[in-house]
N, C-alpha and C positions, 0 to 999 in steps of 0.2 A: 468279780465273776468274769470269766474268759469270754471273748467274742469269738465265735461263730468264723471259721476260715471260710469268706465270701469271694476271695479272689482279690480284694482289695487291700492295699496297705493299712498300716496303723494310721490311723487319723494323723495327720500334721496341725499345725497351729494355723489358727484362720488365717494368719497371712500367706501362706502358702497354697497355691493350687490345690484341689480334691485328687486325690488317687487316682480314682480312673481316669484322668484326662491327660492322655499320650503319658504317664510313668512307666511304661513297659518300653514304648522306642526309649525315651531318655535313659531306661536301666540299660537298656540293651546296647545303646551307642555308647553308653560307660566304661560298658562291663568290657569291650571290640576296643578303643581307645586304650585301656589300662592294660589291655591283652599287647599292644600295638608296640606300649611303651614299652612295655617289661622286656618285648621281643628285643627292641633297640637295645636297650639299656644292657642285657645278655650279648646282644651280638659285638658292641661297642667294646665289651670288657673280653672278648674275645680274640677281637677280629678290630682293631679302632678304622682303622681304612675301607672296612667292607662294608659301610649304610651311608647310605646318604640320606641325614638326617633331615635335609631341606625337602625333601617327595613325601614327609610323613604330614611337617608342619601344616600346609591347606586344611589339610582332614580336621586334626588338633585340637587346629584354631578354632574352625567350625562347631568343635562342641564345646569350645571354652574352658579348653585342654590345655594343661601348659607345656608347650612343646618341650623337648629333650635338652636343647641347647637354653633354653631358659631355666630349668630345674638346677636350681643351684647344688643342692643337694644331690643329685644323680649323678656317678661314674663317667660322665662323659666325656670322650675328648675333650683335650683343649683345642679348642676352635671360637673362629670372631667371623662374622659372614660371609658362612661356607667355607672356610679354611681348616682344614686341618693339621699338625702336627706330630710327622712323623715319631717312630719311635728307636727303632734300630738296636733295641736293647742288647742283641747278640754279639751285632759288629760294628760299635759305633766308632771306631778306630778307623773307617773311611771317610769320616768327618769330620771339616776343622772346628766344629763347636756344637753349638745345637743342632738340632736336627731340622733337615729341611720342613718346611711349610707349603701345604700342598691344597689345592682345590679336592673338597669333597666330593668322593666318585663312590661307587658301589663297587666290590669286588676288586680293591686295590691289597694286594700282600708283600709282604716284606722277606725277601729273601735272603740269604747270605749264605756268600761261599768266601773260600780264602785268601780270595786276592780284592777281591769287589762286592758289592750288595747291588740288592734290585730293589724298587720298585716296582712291583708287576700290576697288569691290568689286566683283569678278566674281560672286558669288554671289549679292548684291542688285541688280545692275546700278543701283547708286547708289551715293554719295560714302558714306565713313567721315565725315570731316569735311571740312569747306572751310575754307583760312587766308585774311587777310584781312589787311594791315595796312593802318587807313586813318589820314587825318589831316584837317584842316580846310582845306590846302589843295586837297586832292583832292575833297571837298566841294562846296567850293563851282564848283571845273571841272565835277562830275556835273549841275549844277543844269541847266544849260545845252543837256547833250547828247540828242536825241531817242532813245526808245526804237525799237530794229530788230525786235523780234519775229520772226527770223526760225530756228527752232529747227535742229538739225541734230546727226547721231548723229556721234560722237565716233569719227574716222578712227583716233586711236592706239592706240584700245583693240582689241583681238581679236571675232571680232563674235559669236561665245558670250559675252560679257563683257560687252557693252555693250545700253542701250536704242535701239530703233527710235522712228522717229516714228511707225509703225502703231500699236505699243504703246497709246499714250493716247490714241490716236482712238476713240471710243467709250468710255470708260474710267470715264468720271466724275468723274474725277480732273484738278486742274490738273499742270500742269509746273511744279513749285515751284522756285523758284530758289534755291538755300544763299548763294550771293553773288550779291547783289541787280544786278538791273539798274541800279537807283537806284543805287548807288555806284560806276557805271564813271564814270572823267573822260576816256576816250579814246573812238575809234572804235573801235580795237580792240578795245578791252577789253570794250567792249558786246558786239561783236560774238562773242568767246569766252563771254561768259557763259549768253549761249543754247546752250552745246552741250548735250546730255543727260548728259553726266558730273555737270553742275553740279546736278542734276533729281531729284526724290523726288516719289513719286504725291501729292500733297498734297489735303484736302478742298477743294474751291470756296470755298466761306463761309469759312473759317479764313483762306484763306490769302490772302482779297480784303478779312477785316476782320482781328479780332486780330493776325494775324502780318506783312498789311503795318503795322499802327501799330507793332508791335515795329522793324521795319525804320526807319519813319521816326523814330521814338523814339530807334533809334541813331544814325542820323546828326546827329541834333538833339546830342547827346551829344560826339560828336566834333567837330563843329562849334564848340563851346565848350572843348575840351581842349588840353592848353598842347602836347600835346607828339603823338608815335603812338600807336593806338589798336590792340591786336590784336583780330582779332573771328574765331570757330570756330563754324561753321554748321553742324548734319548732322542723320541722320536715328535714331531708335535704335525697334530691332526686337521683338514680341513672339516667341513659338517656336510654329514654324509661321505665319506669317506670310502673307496673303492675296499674291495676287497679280495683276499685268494684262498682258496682250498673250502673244502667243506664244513672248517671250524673260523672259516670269515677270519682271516686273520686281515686288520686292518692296513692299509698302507699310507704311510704319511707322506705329507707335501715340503714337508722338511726335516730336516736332522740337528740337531745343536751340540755343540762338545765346547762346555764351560771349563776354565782352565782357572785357577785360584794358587797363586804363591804364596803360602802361609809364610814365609819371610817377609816380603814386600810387601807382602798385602794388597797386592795388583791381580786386578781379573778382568776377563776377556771371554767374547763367547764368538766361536765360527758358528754365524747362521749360513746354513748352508739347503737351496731345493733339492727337493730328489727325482731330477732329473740329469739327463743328459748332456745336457747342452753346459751344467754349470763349470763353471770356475772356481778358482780359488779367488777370494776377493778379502777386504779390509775384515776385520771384526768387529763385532757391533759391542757396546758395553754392556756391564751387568744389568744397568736402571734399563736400559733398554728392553732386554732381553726376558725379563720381570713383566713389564708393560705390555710384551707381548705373548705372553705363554701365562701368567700368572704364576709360576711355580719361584718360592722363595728357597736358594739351594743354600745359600749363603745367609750366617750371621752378618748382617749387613753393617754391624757396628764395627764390626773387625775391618771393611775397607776402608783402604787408603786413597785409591785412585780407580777408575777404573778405563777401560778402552784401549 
């Protein structure tokens, strides 16, 4: 005989709680958790750089949820705590092996155009990093080609996400380029390199002296190298970080241009402030440079020396 819809569950077995006693929160934090994951697990297979899957964990846990990164079984990045790995499926030909290994952010996208890839961040509305492979023949094609100076915001990105050109008008700040104008050897490629993806608020003087000789220092480099050259450009952030224009584009406290001779298997990173006052000074090593930024650019099995 059928029981009477009282508002309550089917009986459980005695060792179980009765019904009424709080099973509507516990369905209801269920029902908000499995909704929470699904979202992840959807946005992961989408977007793998865009959740930061460590802001869901606390919740999770709390209902004795098995977070994302514990679900063996679930689509998720490959990541080890809060790391992620990149993917670059499009253009992984600016990279000498695997793909870089990156701190989990929200809103990180993966770009590509035809000379370089990005990196990007929704949250700095600047690159994480920029790859680069060059060589000497490319080089010497760049010598040749005239600079377009013709900048322009970045149509793929989401426009919460990306920099305007109002932004730096007024600003004080150059539109620093992470892959150099100087090292395009096409039209195109110039022409990409001016989007604002490629762009970080840079000082004037830094980035008209010290950091263009850095740039022309690396091509001088490559230029003479037997073989390709990996080069990783980007920006790294104090907390609390100033900002410009009315889409907050951040401005970092320093600049890094990692430079890797897939010959020699030697690399080297110019840390460099973003300020006025710098200099061109030594470079610091890879393991250094790792320790201080967390970002893994490099198959680290493939170094031979570094500094």
């Amino acid at each position: 005989m059928s029981r009477k819809n009282t508002g309550r569950s089917v009986k459980k077995p005695s060792s179980r709680k009765k019904a009424g006693q709080a099973s509507p929160s516990r369905f209801l934090k269920s029902v908000l958790a499995a909704a929470l994951t699904s979202f992840g697990i959807a946005t992961a297979w989408l977007h793998p750089q865009g959740l930061n899957w460590q802001s869901l964990e606390p919740f999770l846990v709390s209902l004795g949820w098995p977070t994302a990164i514990q679900q063996d079984s679930a689509p998720v990045p490959a990541s080890v705590d809060g790391y992620v790995q990149t993917s670059f499926a499009q253009c992984p030909q600016f990279f000498p092996g695997s793909r870089p290994v990156v701190p989990m952010a929200y809103t990180q996208r993966e770009l590509c155009f035809s000379s370089f890839a990005i990196l990007h961040s929704g949250q700095t509305k600047t690159p994480v990093f920029v790859a680069q492979r060059l060589n000497r023949q490319q080089i010497q094609s760049a010598k040749g080609l005239k600079r377009t100076d013709r900048f322009y915001a970045e149509g793929r990105l989401p426009q919460a996400e990306r920099a305007e050109l109002n932004d730096y008008r007024g600003s004080g700040f150059s539109r620093g380029h992470m892959a150099p104008a100087g090292d395009m050897a096409s039209e195109q490629s110039m022409a990409q390199s001016f989007s604002l993806a490629n762009m970080v608020p840079q000082n004037q003087i830094h980035n008209a002296g010290p950091w263009n000789k850095i740039e022309a220092d690396t091509r001088k480099y490559v230029s003479r190298a037997a073989g390709n050259v990996y080069v990783f450009t980007g920006p790294v952030y104090e907390r609390n970080a100033s900002t410009i224009g009315s889409s907050q584009v951040a401005v970092p406290s320093h600049l890094f241009k990692l430079v890797y001779d897939a010959t020699t298997r030697r690399s080297w990173v110019h840390w460099q402030a973003n300020q006025a006052s710098t200099r061109v000074g030594p470079p610091i090593s890879y393991e250094e440079f790792v320790r201080r930024t967390g970002l893994h650019l490099l198959p680290d099995s493939s170094l031979k020396t570094s500094g």
